[in-house]
PLY file of the C-alpha trace (Angstrom):
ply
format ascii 1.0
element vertex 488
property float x
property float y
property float z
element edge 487
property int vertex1
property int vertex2
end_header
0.00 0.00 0.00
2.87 2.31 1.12
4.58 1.69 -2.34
1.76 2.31 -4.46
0.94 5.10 -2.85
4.35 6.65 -3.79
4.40 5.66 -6.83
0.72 7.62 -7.60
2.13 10.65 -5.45
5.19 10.71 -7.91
3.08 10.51 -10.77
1.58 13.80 -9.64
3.55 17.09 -12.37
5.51 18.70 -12.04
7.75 15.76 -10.98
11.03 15.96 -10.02
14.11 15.09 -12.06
16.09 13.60 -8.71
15.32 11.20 -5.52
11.76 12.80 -3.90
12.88 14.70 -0.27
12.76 11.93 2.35
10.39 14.35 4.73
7.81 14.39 1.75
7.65 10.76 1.79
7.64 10.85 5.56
4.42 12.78 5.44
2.95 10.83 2.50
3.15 7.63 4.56
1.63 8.72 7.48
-1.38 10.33 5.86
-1.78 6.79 3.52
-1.58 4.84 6.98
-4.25 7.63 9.04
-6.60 7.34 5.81
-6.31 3.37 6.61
-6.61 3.51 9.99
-9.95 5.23 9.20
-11.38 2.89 6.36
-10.40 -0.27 8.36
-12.48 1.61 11.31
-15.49 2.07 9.09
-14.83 -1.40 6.64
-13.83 -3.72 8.99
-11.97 -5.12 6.06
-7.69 -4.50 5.78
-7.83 -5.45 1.92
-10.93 -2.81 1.66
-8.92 -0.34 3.46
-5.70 -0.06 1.33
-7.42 -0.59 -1.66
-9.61 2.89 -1.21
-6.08 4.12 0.62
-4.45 4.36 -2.71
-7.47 4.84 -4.67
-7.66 7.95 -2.96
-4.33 8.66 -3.73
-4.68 7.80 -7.62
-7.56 10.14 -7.71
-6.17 12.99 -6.05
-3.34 12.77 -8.50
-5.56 12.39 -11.90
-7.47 14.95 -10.58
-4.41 17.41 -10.25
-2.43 16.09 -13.46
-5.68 17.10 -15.17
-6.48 20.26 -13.54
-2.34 21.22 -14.76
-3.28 20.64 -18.11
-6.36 22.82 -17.82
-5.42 25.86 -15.64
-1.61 25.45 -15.75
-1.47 25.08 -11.80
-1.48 21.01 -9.91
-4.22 20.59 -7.24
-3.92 22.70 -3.69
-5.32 22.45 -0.92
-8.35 25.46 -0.68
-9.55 23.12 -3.69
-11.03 20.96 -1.69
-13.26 23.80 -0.08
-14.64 23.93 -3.79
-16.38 20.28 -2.88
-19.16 21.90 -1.04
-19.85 23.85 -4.37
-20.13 20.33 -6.20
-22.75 19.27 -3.92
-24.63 22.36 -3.74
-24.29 23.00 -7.94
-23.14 19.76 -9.36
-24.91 20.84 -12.95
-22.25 24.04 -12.79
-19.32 21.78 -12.08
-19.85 18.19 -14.54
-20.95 20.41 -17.70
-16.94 20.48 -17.60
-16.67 17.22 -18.25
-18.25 14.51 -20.98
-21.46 12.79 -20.99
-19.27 9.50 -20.94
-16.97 10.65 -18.22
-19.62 10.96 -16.05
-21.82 8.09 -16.87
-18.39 6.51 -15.98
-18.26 8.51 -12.55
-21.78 7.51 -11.90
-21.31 3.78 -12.14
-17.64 3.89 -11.16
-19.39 5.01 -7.60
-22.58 2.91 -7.64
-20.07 -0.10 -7.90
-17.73 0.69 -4.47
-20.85 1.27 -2.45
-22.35 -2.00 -3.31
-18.51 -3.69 -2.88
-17.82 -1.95 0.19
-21.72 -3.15 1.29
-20.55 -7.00 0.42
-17.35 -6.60 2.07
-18.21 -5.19 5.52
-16.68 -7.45 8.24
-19.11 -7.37 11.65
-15.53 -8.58 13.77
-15.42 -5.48 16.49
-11.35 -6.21 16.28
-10.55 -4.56 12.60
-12.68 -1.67 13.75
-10.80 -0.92 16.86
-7.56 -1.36 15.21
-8.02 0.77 12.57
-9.50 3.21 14.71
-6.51 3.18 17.13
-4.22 3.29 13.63
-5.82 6.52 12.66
-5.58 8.23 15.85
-1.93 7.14 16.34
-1.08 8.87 12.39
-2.80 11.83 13.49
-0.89 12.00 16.50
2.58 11.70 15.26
1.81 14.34 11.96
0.31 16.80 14.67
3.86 16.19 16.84
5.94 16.37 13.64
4.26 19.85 12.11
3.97 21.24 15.88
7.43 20.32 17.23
9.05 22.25 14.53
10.51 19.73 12.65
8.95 20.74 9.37
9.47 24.69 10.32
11.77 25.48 7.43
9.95 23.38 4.69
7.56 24.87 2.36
8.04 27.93 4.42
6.77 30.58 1.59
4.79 29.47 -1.23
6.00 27.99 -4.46
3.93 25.29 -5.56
5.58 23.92 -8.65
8.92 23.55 -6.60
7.13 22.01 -3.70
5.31 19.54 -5.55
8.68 17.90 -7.09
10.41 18.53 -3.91
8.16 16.88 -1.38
5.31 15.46 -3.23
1.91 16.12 -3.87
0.05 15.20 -0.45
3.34 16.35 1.24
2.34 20.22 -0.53
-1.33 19.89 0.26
-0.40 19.38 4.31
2.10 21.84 4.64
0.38 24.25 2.65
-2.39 24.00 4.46
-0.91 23.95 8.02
0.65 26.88 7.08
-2.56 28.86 6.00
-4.41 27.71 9.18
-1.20 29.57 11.26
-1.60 32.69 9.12
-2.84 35.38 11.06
-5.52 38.45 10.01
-3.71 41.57 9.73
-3.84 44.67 11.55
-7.26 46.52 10.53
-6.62 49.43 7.57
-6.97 52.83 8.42
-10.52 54.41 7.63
-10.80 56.79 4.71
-12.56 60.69 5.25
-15.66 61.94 3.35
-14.45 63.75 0.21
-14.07 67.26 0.19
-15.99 69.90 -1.49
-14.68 71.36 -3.76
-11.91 69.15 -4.54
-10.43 69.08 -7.87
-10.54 66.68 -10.31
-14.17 66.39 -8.06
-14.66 63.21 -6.75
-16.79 60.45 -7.98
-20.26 60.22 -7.15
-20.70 57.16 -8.66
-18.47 54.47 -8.87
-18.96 51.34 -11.26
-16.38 48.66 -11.29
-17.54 45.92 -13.69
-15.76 42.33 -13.11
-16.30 41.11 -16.46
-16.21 36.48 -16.36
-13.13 35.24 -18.78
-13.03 38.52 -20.87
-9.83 39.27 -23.08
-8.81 40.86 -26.02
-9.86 38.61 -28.50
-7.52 39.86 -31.23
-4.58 38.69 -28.58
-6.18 35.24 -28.39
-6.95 34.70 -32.34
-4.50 36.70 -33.28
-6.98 38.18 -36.29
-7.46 42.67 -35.74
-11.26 41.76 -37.37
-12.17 40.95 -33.68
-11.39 43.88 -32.79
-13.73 45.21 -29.58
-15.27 48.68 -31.23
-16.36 49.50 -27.81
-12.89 48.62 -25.95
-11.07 50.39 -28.39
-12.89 53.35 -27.74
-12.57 53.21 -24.13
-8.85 53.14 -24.42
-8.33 55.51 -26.77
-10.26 58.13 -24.09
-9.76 56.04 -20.36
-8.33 58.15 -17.62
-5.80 55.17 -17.36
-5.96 51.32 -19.29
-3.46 48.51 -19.86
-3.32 45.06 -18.79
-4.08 43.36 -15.45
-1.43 40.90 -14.85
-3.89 38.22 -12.99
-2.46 35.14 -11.41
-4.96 32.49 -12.47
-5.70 31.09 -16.04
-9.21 29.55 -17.13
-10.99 30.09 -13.52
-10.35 31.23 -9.72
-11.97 34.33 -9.76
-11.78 34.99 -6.91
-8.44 35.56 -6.64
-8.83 38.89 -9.17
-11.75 39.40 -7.57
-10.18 39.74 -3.81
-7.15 41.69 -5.31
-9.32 44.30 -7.19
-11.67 44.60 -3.75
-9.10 44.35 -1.08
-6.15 45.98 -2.54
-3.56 43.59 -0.63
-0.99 41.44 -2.65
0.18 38.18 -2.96
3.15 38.84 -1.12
1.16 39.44 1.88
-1.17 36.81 1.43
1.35 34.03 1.70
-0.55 30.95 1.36
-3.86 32.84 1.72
-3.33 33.65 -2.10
-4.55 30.00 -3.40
-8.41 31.20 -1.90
-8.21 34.62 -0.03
-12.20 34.68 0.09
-11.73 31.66 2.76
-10.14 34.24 4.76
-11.29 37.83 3.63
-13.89 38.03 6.69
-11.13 38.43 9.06
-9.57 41.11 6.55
-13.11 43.09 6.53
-11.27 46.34 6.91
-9.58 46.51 3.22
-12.29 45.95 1.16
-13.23 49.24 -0.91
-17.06 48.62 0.47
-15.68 48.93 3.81
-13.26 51.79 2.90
-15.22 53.87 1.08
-18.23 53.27 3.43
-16.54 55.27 6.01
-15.86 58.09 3.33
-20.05 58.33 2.30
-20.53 55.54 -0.09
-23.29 53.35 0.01
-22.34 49.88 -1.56
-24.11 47.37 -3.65
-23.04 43.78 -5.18
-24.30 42.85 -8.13
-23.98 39.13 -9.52
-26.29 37.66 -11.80
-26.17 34.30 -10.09
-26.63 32.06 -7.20
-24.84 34.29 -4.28
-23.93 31.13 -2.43
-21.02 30.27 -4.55
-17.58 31.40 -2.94
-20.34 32.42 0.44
-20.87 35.57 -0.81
-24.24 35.84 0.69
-22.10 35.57 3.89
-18.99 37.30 3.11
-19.99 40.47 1.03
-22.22 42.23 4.06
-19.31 41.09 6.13
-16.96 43.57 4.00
-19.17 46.56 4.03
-21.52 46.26 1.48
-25.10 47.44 2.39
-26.92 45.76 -0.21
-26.48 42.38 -2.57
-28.27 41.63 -5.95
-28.18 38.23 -7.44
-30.24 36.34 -10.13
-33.20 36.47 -8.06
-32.76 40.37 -9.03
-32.96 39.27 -12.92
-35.93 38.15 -14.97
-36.57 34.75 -15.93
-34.53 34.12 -19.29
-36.61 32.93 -21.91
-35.15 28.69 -22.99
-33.33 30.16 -25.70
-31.51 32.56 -24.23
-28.60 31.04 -22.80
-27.28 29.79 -19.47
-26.24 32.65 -17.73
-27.74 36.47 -17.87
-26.29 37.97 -20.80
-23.55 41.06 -20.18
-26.19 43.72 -21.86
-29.10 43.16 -19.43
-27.10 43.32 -16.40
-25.81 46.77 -18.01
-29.47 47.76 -18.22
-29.88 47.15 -14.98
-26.81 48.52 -13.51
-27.96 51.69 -15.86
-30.95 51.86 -13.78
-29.04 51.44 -10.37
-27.46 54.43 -11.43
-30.02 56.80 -12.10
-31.92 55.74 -8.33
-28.42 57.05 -6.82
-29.27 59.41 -4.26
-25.48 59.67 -2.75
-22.08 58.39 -3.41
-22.65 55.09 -4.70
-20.12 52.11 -4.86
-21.59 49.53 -7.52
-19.63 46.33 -7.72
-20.67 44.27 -10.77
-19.55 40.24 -11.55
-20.67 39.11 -14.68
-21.30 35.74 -15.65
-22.40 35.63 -19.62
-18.72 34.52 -20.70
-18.46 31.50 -18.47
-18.18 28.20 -20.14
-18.90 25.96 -21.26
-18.84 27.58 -24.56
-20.60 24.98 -26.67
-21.84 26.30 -30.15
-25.06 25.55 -31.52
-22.96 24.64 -34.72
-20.20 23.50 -33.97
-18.79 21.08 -30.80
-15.34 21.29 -32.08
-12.80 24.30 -31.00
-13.57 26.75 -33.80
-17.72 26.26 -32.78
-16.30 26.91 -28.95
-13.89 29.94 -29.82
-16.96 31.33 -32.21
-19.60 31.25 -29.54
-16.49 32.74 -26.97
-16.52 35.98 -29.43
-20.08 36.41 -29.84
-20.34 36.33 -25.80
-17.61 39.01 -26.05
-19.49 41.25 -28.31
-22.14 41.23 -25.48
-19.76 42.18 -23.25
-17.62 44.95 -25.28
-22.13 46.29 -25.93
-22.07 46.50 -22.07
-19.40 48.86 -22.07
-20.29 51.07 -24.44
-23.76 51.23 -22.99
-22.47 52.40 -19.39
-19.82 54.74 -20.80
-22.65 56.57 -22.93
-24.78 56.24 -19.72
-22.66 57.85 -17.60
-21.77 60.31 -19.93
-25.33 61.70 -20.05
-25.70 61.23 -16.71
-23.76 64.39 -15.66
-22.61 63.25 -12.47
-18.88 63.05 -11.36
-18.55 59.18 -12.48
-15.63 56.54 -12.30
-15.84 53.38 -14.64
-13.79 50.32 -14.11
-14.03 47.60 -16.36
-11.58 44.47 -16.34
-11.45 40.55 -17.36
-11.15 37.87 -14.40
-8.96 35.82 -16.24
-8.56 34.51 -19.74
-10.72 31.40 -20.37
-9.51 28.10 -21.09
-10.94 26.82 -24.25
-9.25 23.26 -25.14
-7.74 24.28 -29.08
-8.28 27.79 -28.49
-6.32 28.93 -25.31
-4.01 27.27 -23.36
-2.18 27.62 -19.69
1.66 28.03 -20.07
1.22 31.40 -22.14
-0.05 35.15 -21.46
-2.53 35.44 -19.07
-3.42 39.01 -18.72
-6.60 40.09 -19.53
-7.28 44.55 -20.21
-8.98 47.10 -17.66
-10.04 50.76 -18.74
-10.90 53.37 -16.14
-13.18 55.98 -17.29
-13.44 59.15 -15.44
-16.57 61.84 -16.00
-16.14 65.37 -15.01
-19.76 67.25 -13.47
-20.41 67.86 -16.90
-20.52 64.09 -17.95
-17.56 65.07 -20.00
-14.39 62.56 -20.40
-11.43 62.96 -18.62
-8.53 61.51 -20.35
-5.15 60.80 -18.74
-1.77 60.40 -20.64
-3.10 57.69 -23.20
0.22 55.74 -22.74
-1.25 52.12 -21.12
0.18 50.99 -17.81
0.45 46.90 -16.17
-1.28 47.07 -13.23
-2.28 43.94 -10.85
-5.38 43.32 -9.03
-4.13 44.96 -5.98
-2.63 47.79 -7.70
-6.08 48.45 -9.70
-7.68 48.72 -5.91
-5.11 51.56 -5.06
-5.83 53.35 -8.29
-9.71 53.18 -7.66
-8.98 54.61 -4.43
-6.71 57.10 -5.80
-9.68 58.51 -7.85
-12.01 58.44 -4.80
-10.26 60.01 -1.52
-9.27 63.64 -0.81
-5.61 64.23 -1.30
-4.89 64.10 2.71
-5.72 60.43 2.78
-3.41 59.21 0.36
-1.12 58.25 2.49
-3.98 55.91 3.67
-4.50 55.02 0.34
-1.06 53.52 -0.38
0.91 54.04 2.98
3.90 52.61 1.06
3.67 55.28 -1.71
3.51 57.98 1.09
0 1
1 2
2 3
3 4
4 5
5 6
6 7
7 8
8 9
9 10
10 11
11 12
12 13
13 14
14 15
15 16
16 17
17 18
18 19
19 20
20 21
21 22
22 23
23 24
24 25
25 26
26 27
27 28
28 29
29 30
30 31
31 32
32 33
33 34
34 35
35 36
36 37
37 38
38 39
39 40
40 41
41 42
42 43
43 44
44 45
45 46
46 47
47 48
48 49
49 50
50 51
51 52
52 53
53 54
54 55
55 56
56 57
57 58
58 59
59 60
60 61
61 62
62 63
63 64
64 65
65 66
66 67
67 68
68 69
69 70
70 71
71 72
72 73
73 74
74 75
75 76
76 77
77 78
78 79
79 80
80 81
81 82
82 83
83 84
84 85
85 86
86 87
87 88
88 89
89 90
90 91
91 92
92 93
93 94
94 95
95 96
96 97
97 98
98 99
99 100
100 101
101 102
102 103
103 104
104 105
105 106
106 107
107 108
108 109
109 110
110 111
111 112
112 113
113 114
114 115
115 116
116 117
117 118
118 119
119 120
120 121
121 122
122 123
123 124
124 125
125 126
126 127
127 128
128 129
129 130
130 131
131 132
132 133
133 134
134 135
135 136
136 137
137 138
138 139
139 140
140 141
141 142
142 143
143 144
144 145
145 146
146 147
147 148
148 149
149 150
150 151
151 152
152 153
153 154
154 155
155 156
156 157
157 158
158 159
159 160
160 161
161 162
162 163
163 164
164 165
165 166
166 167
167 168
168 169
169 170
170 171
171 172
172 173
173 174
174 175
175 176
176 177
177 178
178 179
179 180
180 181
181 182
182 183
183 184
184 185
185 186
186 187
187 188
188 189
189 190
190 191
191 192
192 193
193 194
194 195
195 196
196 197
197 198
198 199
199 200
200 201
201 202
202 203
203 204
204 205
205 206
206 207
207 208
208 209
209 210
210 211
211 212
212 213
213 214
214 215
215 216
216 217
217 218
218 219
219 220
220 221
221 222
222 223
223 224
224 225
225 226
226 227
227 228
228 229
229 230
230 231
231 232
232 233
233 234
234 235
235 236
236 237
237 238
238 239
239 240
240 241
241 242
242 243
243 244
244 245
245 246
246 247
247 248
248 249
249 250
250 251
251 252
252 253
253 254
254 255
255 256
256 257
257 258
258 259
259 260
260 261
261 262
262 263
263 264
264 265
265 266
266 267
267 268
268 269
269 270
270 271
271 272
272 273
273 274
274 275
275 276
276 277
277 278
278 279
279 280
280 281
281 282
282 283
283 284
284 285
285 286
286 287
287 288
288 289
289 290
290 291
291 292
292 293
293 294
294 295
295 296
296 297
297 298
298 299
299 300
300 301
301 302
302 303
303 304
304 305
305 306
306 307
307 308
308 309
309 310
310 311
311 312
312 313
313 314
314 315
315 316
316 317
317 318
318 319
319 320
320 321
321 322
322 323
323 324
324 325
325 326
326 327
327 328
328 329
329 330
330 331
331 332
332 333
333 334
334 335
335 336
336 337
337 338
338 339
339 340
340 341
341 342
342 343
343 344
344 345
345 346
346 347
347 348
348 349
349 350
350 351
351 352
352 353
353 354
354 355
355 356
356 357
357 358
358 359
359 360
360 361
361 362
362 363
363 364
364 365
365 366
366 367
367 368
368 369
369 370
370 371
371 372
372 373
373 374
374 375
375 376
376 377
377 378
378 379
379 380
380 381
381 382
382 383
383 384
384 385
385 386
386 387
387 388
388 389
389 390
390 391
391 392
392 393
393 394
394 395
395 396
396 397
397 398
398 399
399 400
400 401
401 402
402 403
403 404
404 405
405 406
406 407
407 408
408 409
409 410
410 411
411 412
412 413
413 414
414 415
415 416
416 417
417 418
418 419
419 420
420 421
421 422
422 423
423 424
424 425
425 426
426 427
427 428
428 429
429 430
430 431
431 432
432 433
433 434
434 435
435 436
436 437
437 438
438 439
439 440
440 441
441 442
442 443
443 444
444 445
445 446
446 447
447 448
448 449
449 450
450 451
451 452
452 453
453 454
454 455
455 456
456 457
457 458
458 459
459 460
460 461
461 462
462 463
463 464
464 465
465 466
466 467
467 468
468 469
469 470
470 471
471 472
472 473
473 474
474 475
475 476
476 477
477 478
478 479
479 480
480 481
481 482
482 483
483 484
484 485
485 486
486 487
């Protein structure tokens, strides 16, 4: 059991080129023999128990080998938080997979309940051993990670060296002891109302649209006829627009997402940085709700779909905002009209959120009209997907025209922010390994509704960095140093 084991875990990629670090192994071992101890508790049965040992172990490592392929990254340990989602949505989840695959799935796991039903030993001896197994594994990995024998290892993150260096359950443990001992950080300093008066005037309205896989397609297909008229424009008069050098490829969200609403970088993360919305709660103080809350915004999410994914139901009137709007906030689509809510009716109705603005309004926006699957009603093959990608971009490039000409006759002082969440991973069409920046424009409006244009000249910015430089637009002068007390 203990070999095969190792062998699966050093199947896991990246794999390294020389002898796997003893301590990985060390840790391996003892987390094959707790996962025994436990099955032989529940089973009764010793051959049951290694079997579903290192079945666990194969699994874990197709599913990372797989998910490497996909999104360029092996499997870590906030994935498994992700497992709730697959019970709660498993429709969202298996469209990424075939009909055959999961037919496969389905009787794959029909057939080990109905073995492990046949095989159940009623002898109260197997059960007590493997319980007393289990409890002795746990025992000695608590003593090893507590007594600081494993202090210096995987002591700052780099997964791809971690995994060949110590292994693939090895990385999952240690990364994950080491988030649980990460503590919140010292609450930000609160912002001041803006000032009267103030020039350039400060926004009264400020929409930041988080726009689901968007990117240039023209950097993608590498053909200027898909061109985005409306993007173009918005460059060619943004206060400031470049890329936005995210850190995921094809999904994880919410790691752009958390950057672009709490402003603090990976660097300070540390392993928080794999799923920072696990942790934001306790970091409540450095979302822009919360910060510009205290300066006289009110705040509202907006997210065309089921709030529950990544909690944020829970999490988002945690961080300050006073109001959430999810699909329940939509009409019904008609059969025909796709999966998600389509980019140009959430625009309508973050048009009409707009124009009810009484005061200083924060409006958050997450799209969902570009997430796959991208199947075309055509075409199953990876021009159909990439041709039904483009037309869902044309929806989206519509939205942003629509709220720039909005907000342009609106005649308030306004602040657009538009960026892609990542690029999306289209098997023949994209692929990890590559660029995986995605564009932002900020558009400023003067009391007039007029433009304001900055130097024209585009500028890399990264999720955090795009936080500052909403701020930047939004507080008085005197809290800059607030703002970016690194900068000051």
């Amino acid at each position: 059991m203990l070999i095969l084991s190792l062998a699966l875990d050093t199947a896991a990629r990246p794999r390294a080129a020389r002898v796997r670090d003893g301590r990985g192994v060390i840790l391996l071992w003892l987390v094959v023999t707790g996962a025994f101890g436990f099955f032989l508790a529940a089973s009764g049965n010793v051959w049951v128990a290694a079997v579903v040992s290192v079945a666990l172990v194969g699994l874990f490592m197709v599913a990372s080998n797989a998910k490497r392929m996909l999104l360029g990254e092996p499997l870590v340990f906030s994935d498994l938080a992700l497992l709730v989602g697959v019970v709660r949505h498993p429709r969202f989840y298996f469209t990424a997979i075939s009909a055959s695959q999961r037919w496969m799935l389905a009787l794959g796991a029909a057939g080990a309940v109905i073995a492990l039903a046949l095989l159940f030993s009623w002898h109260w001896r197997p059960h007590l051993i493997g319980a007393g197994l289990a409890l002795l594994a746990i025992g000695v990995l608590a003593g090893l990670l507590r007594g600081g024998s494993y202090d210096g290892i995987a002591a700052t993150p780099e997964l791809a060296r971690d995994f060949e260096r110590y292994g693939m359950v090895a990385t999952l443990l240690l990364y994950w002891w080491r988030w649980r001992e990460t503590p919140d950080p010292q609450p930000c300093i609160a912002l001041s109302p803006p000032l009267v008066g103030r020039t350039p005037v400060p926004p009264e309205v400020i929409v930041i649209v988080q726009c689901e896989s968007f990117c240039d397609p023209v950097e993608i297909t590498d053909d200027p006829g898909n061109t985005l008229e409306g993007l173009a424009a918005a460059r060619a008069a943004a206060w400031q627009w470049g890329t936005l050098d995210v850190s995921g490829f094809g999904a994880y969200t919410m790691r752009t997402e958390y950057g672009v609403l709490f402003g603090r970088t990976e660097q300070e993360l540390g392993f928080r940085r794999y799923d920072p919305f696990l942790t934001a709660a306790g970091e409540a103080s450095f979302a822009l709700s919360a910060r510009l809350g205290s300066a006289g915004y009110r705040s509202l999410f907006v997210h065309p779909h089921d709030l529950r994914f990544y909690s944020r139901d829970r999490l988002m009137p945690a961080v300050g905002f006073d109001a959430l709007i999810g699909e329940e906030g939509f009409a019904p689509r008609s059969p025909d009209a796709g999966r998600y809510v389509d980019d140009r009716t959430l625009g309508a109705s973050l048009a009409a959120l707009i124009d009810q603005a009484a005061q200083p309004t924060l409006l958050y926006a997450v799209t969902m009209e570009n997430h796959g699957p991208w199947d075309s009603a055509t075409a199953r093959d990876a021009a159909g997907r990439r041709d039904a990608y483009l037309r869902h971009l044309q929806s989206s490039d519509a939205m942003l025209s629509n709220l720039i000409a909005h907000l342009s006759r609106d005649g308030r002082p306004a602040l657009l922010v538009f960026f892609g969440d990542h690029r999306p991973s289209i098997p023949g069409v994209t692929a990890p390994g590559g660029a995986r920046h995605t564009p932002y424009v900020m558009m400023r409006f003067g009391e007039n509704g007029e433009t304001m244009r900055g130097s024209g000249a585009p500028v890399s910015l990264t999720p955090a960095d795009l936080h500052q430089a909403i701020l930047g637009c939004a507080v008085p002068q005197r809290d800059r140093a607030a703002v970016n007390p690194a900068a000051a």
